[in-house]
N, C-alpha and C positions, 0 to 999 in steps of 0.2 A: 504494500500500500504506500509506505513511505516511496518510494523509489516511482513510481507511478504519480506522484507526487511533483518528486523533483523531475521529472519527461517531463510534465503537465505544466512544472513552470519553465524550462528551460526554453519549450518552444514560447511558450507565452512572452519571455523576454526577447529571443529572439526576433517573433514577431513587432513587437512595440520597437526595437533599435532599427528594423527594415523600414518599418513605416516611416519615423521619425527622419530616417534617413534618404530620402526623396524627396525631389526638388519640387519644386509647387511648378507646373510649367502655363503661362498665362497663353492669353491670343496668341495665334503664328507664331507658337514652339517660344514665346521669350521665356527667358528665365526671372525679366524683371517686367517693373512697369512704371506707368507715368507715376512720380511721387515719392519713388526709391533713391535714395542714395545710388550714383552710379558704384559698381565694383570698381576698385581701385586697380593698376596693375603698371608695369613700366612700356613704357613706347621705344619701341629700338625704331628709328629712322632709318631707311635707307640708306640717308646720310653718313650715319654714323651717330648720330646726335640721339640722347637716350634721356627721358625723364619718366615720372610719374604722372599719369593724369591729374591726382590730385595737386601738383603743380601747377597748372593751368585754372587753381580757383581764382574765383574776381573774372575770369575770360565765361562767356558763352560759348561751348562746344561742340561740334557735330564730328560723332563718328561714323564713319561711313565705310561698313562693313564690305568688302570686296576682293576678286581675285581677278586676273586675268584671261580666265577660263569662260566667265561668267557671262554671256550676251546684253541680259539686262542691267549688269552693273556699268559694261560700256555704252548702252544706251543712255543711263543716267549721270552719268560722270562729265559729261560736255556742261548740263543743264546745272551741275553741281557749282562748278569755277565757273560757268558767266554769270549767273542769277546768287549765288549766295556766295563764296569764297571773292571771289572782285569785288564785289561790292560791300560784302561786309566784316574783309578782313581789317581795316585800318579804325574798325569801331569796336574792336573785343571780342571778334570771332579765331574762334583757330579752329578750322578743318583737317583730320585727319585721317584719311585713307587706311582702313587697317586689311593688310591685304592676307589672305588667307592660305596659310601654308605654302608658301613657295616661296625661293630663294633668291637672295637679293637680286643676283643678276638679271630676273625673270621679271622683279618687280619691276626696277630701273627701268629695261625695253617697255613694261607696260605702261610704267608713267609716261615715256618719252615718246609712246605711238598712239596714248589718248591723249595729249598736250597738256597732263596738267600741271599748274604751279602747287599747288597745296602738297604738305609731305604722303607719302605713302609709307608706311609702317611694316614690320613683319607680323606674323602673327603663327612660330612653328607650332606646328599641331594641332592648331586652331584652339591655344589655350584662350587668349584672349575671350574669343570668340564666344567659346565656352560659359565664358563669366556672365555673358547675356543673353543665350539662345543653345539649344540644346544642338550639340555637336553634330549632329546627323542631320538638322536643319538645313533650307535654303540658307545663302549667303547675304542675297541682295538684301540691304538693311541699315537703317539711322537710327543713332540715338541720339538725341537731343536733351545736352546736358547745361541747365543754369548756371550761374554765376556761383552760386553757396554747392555746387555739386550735382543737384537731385533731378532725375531726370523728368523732361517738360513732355517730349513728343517723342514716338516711334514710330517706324515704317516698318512697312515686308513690302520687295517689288519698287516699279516704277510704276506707279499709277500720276497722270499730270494731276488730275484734283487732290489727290493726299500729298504730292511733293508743293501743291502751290499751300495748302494748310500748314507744311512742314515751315514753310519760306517764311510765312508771317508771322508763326512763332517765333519761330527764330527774330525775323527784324523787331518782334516786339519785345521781345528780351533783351535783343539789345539797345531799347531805344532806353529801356531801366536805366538809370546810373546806380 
């Protein structure tokens, strides 16, 4: 009896640590959502240049989840640097490119054959990536991150009416001081 006991609680534990231990996953597989603190994580640049996100508080953020594999993310990346990175980097915007598992080389050719100026990021394993949206996920994807951190707006895709929503969020965040 004793021992039928201890079965009886060991799955019982076991179950309540499995549970416990599962990500809550919201709309289009994220892992977060509007209102959350973004996850924090370091940004290795292309460049070479590396910080934390959380370095970029006081800035309005857009990450813009991408690889260059991706159709829809080069469909959206033109739209990205004329309408929001031009125009609203010299007011407190930083865009950055987090490009999805692939290696610098691969990146570099792909910034340099979509023409854009804003940094592109690595991102091996798609840990990054991970921290916002469930690893098996599509790529195509923004987060829209305020000034104090928390994120404001997210996308899945290129739809033009959720990317022109995306935009005025953004200019209205940053029109805050």
């Amino acid at each position: 009896m004793k021992r039928l006991f201890l079965v009886s609680l060991m799955v019982l534990l076991t179950g309540i640590c499995t549970f416990s231990q599962q990500k809550i996953v919201y709309r289009d597989d994220y892992l977060v959502k509007v209102g959350d603190m973004a996850p924090d994580f370091v940004i290795n640049e292309v460049g070479g240049k590396s910080y934390k996100l959380s370095d970029l508080r006081g800035k309005v953020v857009m990450l813009q989840f991408t690889a260059s594999w991706c159709s829809v993310c080069r469909q959206e990346m033109p739209f990205i640097e004329k309408e929001i990175w031009a125009p609203g980097k010299s007011s407190g915007l930083s865009v950055i490119g987090i490009d999805r598992d692939e290696p610098a080389d691969k990146v570099n050719k792909f910034k340099s054959d979509m023409k854009i100026t804003y940094p592109l990021a690595l991102d091996p394993g798609a840990d990054i990536f991970g921290l916002y949206a469930l690893k098996e996920a599509g790529v195509t994807r923004n987060v829209i991150i305020d000034r104090s951190g928390r994120i404001i707006f997210l996308t899945r895709l290129f739809d033009r009416e959720e990317f022109d929503r995306m935009k005025t969020a953004i200019f209205a965040e940053l029109s805050k001081k």
